[in-house]
C-alpha positions as CSV (number, residue, x, y, z in Angstrom):
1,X,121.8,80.6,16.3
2,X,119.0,82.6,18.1
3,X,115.3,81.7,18.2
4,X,112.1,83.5,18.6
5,X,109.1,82.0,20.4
6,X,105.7,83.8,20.5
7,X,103.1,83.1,22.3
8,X,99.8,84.9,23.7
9,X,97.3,84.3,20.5
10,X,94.1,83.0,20.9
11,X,90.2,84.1,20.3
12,X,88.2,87.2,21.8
13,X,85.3,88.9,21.3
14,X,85.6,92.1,19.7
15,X,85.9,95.1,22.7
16,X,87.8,92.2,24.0
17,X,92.2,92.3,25.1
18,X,95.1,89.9,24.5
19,X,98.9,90.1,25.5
20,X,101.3,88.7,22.7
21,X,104.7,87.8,24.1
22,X,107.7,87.3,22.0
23,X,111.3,85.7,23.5
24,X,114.4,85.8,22.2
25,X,116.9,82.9,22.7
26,X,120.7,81.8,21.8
27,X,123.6,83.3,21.0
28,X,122.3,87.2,21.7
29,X,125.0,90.0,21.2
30,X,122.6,93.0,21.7
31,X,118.8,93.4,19.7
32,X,118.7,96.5,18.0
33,X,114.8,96.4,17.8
34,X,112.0,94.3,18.4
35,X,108.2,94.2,16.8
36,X,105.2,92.9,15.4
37,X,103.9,92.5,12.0
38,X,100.3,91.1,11.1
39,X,99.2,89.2,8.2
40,X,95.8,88.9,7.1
41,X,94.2,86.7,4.8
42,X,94.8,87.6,1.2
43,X,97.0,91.1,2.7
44,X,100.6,92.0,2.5
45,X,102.2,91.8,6.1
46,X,102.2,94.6,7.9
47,X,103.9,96.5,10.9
48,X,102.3,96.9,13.8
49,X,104.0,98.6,16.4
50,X,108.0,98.6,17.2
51,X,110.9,99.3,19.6
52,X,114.4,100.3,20.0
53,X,116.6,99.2,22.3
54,X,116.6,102.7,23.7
55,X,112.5,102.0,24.0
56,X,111.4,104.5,21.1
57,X,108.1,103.3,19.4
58,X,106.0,103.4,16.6
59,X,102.7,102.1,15.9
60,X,100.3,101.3,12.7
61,X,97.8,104.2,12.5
62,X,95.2,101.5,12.8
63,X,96.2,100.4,15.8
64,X,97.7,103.7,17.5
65,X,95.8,104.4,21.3
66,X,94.5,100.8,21.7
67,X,98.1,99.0,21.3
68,X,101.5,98.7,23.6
69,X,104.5,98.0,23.1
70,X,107.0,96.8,25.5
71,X,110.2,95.2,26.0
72,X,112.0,93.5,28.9
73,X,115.5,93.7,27.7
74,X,116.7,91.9,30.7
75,X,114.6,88.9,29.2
76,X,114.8,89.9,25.4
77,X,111.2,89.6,25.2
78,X,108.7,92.2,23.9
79,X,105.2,92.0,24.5
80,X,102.6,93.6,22.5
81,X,99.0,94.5,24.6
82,X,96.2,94.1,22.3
83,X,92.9,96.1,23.8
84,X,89.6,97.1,22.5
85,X,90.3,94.5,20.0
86,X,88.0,94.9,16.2
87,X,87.2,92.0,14.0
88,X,89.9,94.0,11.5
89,X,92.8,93.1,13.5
90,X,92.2,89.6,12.9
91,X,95.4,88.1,11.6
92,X,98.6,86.3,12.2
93,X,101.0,88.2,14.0
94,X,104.7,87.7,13.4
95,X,107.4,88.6,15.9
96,X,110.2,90.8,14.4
97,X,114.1,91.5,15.7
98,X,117.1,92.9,14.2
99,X,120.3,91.5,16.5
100,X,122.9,93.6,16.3
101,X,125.4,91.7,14.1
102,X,123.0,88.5,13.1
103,X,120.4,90.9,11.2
104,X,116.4,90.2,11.5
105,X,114.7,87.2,12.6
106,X,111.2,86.0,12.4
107,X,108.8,84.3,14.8
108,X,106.5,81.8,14.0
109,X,103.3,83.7,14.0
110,X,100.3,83.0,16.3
111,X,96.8,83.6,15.2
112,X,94.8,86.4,16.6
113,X,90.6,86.1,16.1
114,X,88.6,89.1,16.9
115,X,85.3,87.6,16.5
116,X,82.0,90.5,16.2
């Protein structure tokens, strides 16, 4: 059994920044990759930004030059650092891992508001 705990959402102001973390727990044989999705209101769920074990990334157009991803595999935890933060990229952001073996797990989602 492995678990996924994210934490880091909250409310800002648009311009504003906010670090999402996202933890791994249990019975871990390796993690292939490790991301972040969004959902909006009344929007399909969406990827955000990911990375490999080996630490390649990709990002969401939308969010390419104000986003980071980055992973502690030590800790199996991958953080995602949110600046210059628009109104748009209000959503519920899901934490994403494939473990090698187990296949993909989800977090619980936190809430991100970008308030203008």
């Amino acid at each position: 059994q492995v678990q996924l705990v994210e934490s880091g959402g909250g409310l800002v102001q648009a311009g504003g920044s906010l670090r999402l973390s996202c933890a791994a727990s249990g019975s871990i044989f390796r993690i292939d990759y490790m991301g972040w999705y969004r959902q909006a209101p009344g929007k399909q769920r969406e990827l955000v930004a990911r990375i490999t074990s080996g630490g390649s990334t990709n990002y969401a157009d939308s969010v390419k030059g104000r986003f980071t991803i980055s992973r502690d595999n030590a800790k199996n935890t991958v953080y995602l650092q949110m600046n210059s933060l628009k109104p748009e990229d209000t959503a519920v952001y899901y934490c994403n891992t494939h473990f090698t073996l187990r296949g993909e797990y989800w977090g619980q989602g936190t809430q991100v508001t970008v308030s203008s």
